[in-house]
N, C-alpha and C positions, 0 to 999 in steps of 0.2 A: 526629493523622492517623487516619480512619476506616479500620475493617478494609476497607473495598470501596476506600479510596484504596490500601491496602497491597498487596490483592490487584490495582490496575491498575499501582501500578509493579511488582511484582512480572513481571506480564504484557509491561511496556513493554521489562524486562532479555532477558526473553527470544527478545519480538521483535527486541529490538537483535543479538543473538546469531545468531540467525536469516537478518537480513539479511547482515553479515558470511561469513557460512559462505555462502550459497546465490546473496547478489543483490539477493533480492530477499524477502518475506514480512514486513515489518515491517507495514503498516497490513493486512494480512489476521489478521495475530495481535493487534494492538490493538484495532482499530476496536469489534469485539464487544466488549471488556471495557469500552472507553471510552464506548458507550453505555450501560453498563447505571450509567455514575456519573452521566456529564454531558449526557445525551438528547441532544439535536441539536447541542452546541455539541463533541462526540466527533470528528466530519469535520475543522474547522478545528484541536482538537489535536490530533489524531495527525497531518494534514500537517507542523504545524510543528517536535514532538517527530521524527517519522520526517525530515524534510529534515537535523535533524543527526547520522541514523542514515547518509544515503546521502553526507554530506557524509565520513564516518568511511569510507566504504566507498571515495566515490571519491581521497580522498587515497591511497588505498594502490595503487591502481589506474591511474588517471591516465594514465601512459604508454602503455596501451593503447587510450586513448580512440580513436574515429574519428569527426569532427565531420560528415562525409558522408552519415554512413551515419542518420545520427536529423534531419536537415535537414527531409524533409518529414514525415516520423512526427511531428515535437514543431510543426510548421508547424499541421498539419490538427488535432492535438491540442486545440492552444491556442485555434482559430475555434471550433471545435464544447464547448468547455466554455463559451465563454459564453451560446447559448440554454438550456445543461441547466443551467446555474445558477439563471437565473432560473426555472426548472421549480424548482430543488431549494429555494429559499424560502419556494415556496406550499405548503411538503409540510408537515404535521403532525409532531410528535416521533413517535407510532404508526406515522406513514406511512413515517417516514425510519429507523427502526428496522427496516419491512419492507423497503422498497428497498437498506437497505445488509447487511442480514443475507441478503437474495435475491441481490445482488453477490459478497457474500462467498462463500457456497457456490456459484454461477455461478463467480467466478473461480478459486477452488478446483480446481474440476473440470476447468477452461481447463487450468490450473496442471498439473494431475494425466496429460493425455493425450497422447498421442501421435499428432498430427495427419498428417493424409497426405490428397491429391485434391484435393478442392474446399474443405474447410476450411484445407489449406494454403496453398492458391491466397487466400483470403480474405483469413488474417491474415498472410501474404507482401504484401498491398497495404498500401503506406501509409499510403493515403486510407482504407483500409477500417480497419487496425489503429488507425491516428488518430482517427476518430472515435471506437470501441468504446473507447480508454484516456481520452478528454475525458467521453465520457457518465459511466463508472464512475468517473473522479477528480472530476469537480464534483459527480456523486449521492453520494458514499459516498467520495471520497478514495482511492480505489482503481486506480490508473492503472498498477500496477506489470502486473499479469497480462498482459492483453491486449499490453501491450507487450513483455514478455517472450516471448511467444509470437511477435510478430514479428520480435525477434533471434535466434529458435530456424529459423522457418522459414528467416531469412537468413544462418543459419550465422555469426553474429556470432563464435563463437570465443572468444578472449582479449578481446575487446573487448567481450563479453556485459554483463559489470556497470558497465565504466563508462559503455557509452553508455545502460543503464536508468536508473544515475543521475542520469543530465543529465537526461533524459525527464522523470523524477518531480521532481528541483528545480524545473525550469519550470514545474510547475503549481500550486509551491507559493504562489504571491504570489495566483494566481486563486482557489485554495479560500478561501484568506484574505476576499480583495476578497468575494467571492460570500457567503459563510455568515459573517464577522465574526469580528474577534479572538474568543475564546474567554475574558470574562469571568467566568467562573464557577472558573477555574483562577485561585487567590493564585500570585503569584511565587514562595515559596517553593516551593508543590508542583510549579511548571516544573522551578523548579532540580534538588529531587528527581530527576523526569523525568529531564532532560536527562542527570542524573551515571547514572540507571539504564541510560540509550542508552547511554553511552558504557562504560560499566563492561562491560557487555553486547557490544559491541562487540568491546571490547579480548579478553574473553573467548571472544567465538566465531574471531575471529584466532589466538587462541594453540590453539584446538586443531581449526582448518576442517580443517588436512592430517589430523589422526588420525581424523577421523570422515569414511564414507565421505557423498559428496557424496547419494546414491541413500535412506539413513538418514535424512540431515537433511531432506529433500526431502518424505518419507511424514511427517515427525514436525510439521513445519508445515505439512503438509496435515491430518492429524487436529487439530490444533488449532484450525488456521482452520474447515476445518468444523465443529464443535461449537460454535466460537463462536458463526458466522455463523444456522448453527439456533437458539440459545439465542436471537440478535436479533431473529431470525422468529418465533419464537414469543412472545418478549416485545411484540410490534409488534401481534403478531396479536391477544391476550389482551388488548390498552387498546385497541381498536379498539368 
């Protein structure tokens, strides 16, 4: 195992930890690192490594699901990822290095603010938060932000993570279909992977109560953005 494989599981534990604790933040803290091994074939891994991040998340969770409330969110989601699909095929490794490292620090910032007016009013729509989570999960795998933001505006509550969860499962089979199994990952280094998700996991569960929720929040935002600049610039420079 190469040092840049070591330092993306290393990346992939602590995304998995991340998620746990917060919701959501797993393909915002992989995606970057995952590009800088596996160029374009980074979107289709981290959906399938991250879907057993949110599946970890929503088993602990579950009882608070509300099937209602993500109906048409994951409806409008799922139409509008398959034109940005076909856009995200014709993109170059350079291009999709830019567009997902551009996601990444855009959704960052999503992530980071505290909406109020007319941007509330936006990503309070389904049809409007629905599109924004299918454009960034079929460009870049990134579908957690924008919908998050729409369980914020709609006061989701206890039901915050798991009805994200559902959201980002759904669109796990479409990143698939769209951008291709991710041949360039041996089996062995899934399993790696996966045991780092879950390890990662288990470990931002055992200490989410000690750490406060506002801490974890800023700490996988400076992550993700540093990543997401690192992919923009890496995008920019093979250009």
């Amino acid at each position: 195992m190469t040092a840049a494989w070591l330092a993306l599981i290393a990346t992939i534990f602590i995304a998995g930890a991340a998620q746990r604790i917060t919701g959501l933040g797993f393909a915002l803290i992989a995606t970057p690192a995952a590009l800088a091994v596996l160029g374009t074939q980074a979107v289709p891994f981290v959906a399938v490594i991250g879907a057993m991040s949110s599946l970890v998340a929503l088993a602990a969770t579950w009882r608070s699901l509300q099937p209602r409330a993500i109906v048409a969110l994951s409806a409008v989601t799922l139409v509008t990822m398959i034109p940005a699909l076909l856009l995200a095929r014709s993109l170059s490794e350079a291009a999709s290095n830019i567009v997902a490292g551009g996601l990444v620090v855009a959704a960052t910032i999503v992530v980071g603010v505290r909406m109020a007016g007319p941007a509330l009013t936006v990503v309070g729509s389904p049809v409007a938060a629905g599109m924004m989570t299918g454009v960034s999960a079929a460009l870049a795998g990134l579908g957690g932000p924008a919908a998050a933001a729409h369980g914020a505006a709609k006061s989701w509550g206890e039901s915050f993570v798991p009805n994200l969860q559902v959201v980002l499962l759904l669109t796990v089979p479409f990143v698939v279909l769209g951008h291709g199994w991710p041949v360039a990952v041996p089996w062995p280094l899934f399993v790696v992977a996966a045991t780092a998700v879950g390890v990662g996991a288990l470990v931002g569960g055992a200490v989410r109560h000690r750490i406060r929720l506002s801490v974890a929040n800023l700490l996988t935002r400076i992550v993700a953005l540093a990543g997401g600049v690192f992919a923009l610039i890496s995008g920019i420079s093979a250009l």
